[in-house]
Residue frames as qw, qx, qy, qz and C-alpha x, y, z in Angstrom:
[[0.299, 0.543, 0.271, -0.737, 271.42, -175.58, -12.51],
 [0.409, 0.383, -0.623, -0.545, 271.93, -176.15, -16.55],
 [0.231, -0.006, -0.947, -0.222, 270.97, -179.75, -15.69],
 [0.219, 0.324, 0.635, -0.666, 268.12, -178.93, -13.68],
 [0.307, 0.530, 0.003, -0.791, 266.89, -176.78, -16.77],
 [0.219, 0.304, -0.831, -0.411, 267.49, -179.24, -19.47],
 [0.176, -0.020, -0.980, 0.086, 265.81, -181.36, -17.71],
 [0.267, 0.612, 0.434, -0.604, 262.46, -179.33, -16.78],
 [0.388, 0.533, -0.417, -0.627, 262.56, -178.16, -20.81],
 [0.266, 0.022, -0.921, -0.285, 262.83, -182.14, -22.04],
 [0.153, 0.380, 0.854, -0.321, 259.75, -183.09, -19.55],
 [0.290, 0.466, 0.067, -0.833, 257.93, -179.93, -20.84],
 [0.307, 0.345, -0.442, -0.769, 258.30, -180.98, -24.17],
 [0.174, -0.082, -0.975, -0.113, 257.23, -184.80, -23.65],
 [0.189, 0.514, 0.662, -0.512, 253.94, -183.33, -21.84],
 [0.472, 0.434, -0.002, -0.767, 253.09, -181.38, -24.57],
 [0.129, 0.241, -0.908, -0.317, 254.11, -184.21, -26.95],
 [0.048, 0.282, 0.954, -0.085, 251.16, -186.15, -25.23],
 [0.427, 0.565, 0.544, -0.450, 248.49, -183.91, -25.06],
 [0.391, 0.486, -0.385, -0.680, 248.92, -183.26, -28.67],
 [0.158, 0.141, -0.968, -0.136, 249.05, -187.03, -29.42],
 [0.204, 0.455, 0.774, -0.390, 245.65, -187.26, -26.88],
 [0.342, 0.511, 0.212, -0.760, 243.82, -184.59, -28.48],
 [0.092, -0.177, 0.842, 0.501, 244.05, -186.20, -32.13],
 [0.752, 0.116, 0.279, -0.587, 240.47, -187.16, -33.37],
 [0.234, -0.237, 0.942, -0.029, 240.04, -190.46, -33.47],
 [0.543, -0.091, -0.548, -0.629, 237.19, -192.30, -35.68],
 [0.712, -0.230, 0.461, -0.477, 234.50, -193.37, -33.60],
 [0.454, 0.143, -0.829, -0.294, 233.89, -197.40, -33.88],
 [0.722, -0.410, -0.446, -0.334, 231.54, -200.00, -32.42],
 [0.093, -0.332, 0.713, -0.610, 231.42, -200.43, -28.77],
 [0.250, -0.203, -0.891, 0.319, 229.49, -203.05, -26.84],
 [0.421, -0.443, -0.274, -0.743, 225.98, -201.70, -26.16],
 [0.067, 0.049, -0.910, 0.405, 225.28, -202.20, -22.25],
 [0.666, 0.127, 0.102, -0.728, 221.32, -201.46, -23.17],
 [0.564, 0.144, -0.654, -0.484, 220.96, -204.53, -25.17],
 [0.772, -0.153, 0.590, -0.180, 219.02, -207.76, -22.89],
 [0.559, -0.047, 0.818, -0.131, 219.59, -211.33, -23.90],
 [0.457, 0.498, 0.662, -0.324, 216.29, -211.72, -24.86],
 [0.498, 0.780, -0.064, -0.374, 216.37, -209.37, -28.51],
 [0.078, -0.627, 0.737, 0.240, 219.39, -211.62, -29.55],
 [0.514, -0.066, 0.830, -0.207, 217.60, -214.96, -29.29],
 [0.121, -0.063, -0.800, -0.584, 217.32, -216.56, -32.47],
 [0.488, 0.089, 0.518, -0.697, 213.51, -217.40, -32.86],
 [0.120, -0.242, -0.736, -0.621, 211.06, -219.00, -35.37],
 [0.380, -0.413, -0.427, -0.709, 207.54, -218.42, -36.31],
 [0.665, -0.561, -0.468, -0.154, 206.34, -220.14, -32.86],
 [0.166, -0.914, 0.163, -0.331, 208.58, -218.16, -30.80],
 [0.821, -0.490, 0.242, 0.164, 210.72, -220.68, -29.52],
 [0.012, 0.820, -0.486, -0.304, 214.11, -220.51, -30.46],
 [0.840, 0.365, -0.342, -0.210, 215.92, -222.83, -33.20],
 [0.966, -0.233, 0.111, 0.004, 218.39, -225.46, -32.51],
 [0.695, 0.419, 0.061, 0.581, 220.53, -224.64, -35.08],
 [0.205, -0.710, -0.263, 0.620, 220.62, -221.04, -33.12],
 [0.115, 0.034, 0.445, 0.887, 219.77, -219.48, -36.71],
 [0.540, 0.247, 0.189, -0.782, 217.13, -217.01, -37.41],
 [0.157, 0.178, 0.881, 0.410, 214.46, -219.04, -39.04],
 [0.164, -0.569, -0.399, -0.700, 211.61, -216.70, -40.86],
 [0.304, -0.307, -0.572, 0.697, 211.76, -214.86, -37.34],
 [0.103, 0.421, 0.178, -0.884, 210.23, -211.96, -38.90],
 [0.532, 0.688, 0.482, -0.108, 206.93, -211.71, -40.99],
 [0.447, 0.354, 0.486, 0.663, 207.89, -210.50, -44.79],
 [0.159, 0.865, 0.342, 0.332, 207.70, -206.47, -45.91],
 [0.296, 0.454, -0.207, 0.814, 208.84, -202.87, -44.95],
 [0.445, -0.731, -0.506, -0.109, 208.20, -201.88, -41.41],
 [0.239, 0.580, -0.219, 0.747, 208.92, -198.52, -39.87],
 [0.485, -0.272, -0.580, 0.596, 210.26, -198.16, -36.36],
 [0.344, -0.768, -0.528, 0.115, 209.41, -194.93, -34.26],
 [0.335, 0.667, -0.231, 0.624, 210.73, -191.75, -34.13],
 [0.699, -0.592, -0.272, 0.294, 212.63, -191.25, -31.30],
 [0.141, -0.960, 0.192, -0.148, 214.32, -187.79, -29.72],
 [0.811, -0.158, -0.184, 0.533, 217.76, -187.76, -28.94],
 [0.240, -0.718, 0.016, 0.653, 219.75, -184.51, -28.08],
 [0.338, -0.292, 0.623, 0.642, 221.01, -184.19, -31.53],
 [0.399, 0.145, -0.419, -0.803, 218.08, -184.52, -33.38],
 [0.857, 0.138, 0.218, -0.447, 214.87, -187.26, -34.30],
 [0.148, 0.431, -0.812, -0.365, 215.81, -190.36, -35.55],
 [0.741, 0.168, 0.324, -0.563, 213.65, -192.82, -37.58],
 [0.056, -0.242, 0.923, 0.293, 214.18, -196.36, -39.63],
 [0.842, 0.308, -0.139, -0.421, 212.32, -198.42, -41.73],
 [0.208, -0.434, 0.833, 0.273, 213.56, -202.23, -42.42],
 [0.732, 0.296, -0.408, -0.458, 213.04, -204.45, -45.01],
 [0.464, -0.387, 0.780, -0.163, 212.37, -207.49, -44.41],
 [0.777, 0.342, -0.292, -0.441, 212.14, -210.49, -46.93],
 [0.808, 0.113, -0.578, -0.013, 212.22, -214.34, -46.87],
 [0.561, -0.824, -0.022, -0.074, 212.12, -213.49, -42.73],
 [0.699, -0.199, -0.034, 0.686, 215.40, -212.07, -42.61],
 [0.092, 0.928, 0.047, -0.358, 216.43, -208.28, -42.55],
 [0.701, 0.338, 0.340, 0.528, 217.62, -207.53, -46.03],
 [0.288, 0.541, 0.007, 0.790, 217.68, -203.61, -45.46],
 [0.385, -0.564, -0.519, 0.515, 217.56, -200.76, -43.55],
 [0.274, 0.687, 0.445, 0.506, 216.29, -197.34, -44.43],
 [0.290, -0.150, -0.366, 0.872, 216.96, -193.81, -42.78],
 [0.053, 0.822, 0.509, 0.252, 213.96, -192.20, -42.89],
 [0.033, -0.912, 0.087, -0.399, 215.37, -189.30, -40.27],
 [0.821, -0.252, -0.249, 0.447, 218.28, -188.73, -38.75],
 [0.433, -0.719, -0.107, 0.533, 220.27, -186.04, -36.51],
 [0.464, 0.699, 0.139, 0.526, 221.40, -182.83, -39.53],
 [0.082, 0.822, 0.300, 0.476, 220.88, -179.77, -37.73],
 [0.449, -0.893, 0.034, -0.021, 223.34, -179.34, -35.07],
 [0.064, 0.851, -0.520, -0.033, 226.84, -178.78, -35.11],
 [0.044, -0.355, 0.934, 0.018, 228.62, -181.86, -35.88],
 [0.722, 0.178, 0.500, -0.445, 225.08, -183.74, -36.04],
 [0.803, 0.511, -0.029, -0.304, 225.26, -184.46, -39.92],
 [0.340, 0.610, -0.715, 0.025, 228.56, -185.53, -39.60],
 [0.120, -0.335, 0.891, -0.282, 228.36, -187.87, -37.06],
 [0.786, 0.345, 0.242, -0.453, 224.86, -189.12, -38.60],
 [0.369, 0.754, -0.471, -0.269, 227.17, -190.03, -41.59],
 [0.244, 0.551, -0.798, -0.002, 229.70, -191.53, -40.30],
 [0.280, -0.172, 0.872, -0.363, 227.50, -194.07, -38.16],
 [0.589, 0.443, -0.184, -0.651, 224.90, -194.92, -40.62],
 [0.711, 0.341, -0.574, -0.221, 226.68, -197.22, -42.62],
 [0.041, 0.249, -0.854, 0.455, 228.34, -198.84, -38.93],
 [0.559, 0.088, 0.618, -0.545, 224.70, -199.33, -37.42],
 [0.783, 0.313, -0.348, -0.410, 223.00, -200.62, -41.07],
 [0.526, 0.360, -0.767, 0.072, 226.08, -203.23, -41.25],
 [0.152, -0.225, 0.783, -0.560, 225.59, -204.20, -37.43],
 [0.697, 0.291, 0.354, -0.552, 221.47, -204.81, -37.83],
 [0.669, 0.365, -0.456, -0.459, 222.45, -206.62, -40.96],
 [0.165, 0.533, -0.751, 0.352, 224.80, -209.00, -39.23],
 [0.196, -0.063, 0.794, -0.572, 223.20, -209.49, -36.09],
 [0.262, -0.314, -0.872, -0.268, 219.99, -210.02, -37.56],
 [0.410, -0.592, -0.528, 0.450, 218.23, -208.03, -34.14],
 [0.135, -0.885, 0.132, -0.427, 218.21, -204.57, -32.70],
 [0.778, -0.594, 0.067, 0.194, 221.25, -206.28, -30.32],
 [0.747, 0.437, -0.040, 0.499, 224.10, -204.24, -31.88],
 [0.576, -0.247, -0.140, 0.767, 227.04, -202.48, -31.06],
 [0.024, 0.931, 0.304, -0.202, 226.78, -199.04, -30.74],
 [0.515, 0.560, -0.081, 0.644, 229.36, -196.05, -32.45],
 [0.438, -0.402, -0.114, 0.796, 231.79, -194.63, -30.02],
 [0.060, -0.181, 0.176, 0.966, 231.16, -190.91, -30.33],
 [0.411, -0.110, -0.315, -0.848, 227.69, -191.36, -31.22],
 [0.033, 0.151, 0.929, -0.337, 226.00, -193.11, -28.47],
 [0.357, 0.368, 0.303, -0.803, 222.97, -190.66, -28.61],
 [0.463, 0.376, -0.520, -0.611, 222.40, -191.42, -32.45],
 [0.300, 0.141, -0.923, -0.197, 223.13, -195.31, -31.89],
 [0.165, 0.098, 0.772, -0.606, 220.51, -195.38, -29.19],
 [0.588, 0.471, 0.292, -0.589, 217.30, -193.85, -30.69],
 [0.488, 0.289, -0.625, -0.536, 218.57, -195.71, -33.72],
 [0.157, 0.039, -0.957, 0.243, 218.20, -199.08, -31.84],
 [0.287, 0.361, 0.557, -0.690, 214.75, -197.89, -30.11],
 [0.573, 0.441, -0.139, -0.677, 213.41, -197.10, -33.61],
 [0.426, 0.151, -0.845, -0.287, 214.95, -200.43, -35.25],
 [0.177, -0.001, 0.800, -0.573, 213.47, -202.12, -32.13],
 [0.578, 0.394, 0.357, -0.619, 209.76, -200.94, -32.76],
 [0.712, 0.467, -0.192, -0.488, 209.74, -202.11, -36.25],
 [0.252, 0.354, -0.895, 0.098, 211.26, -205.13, -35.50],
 [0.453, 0.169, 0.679, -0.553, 208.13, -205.77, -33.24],
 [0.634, 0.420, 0.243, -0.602, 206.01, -204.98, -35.58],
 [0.552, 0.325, -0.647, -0.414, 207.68, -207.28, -38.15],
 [0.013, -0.162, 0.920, -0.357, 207.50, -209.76, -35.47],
 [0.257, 0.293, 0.825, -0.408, 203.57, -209.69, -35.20],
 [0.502, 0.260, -0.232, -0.792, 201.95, -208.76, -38.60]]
């Protein structure tokens, strides 16, 4: 009976052991976007075909060109990129998720994660932040549109 108990008290304690260990918050990080096609990835130049070298080559017409605001649960979110010697050289927040609980945090922390990704990739074909799918989405949709429109001034 004493080993019965011992032994129902040591499992106890390794179950709690885990869900304390599960519950931990983890920092979100980039995940694999299954929205993204192909097709926004593809290097290009000015005549729309794609380069050889697969490097961007002045893919995107020079200046600052703001993307769309787009709804998400969390709040509006809206970009602007710069875009100079046809390469994206910034990215601007015009609006982004504040006003709900945990919104301004998790606007924060993915910010700098989606900038760095759109720098990188060069595209609107980036990884998204774990924990902030909603944010990385309508950020993508907004870089997207002004990516068109640097695409056809």
């Amino acid at each position: 009976m004493k080993k019965t108990l011992t032994l129902l008290f040591a499992i106890a304690i390794i179950g709690i052991l885990g869900v304390i260990d599960k519950t931990k918050s983890t920092p979100p990080h980039l995940v694999s976007s299954s929205k993204t096609s192909a097709a926004t990835s593809m290097p290009i130049n000015n005549s729309g075909s794609t380069t050889s070298s697969g490097s961007m080559m002045n893919a995107y017409k020079d200046g600052t060109f703001t993307g769309s605001s787009e709804f998400t649960p969390y709040g509006t979110i809206q970009i602007s990129v710069v875009i100079s010697g046809g390469k994206i050289n910034d990215v601007n927040f015009l609006q982004m998720p504040s006003d709900q609980q945990g919104s301004q945090a998790r606007s924060d922390y993915s910010k700098p994660l989606l900038k760095q990704e759109t720098l990188s990739r060069q595209s609107a074909n980036i990884d998204f932040v774990s924990g902030a799918t909603s944010t990385s989405e309508g950020y993508q949709q907004s870089l997207q549109a002004a990516l068109n429109q640097a695409r056809s001034a």
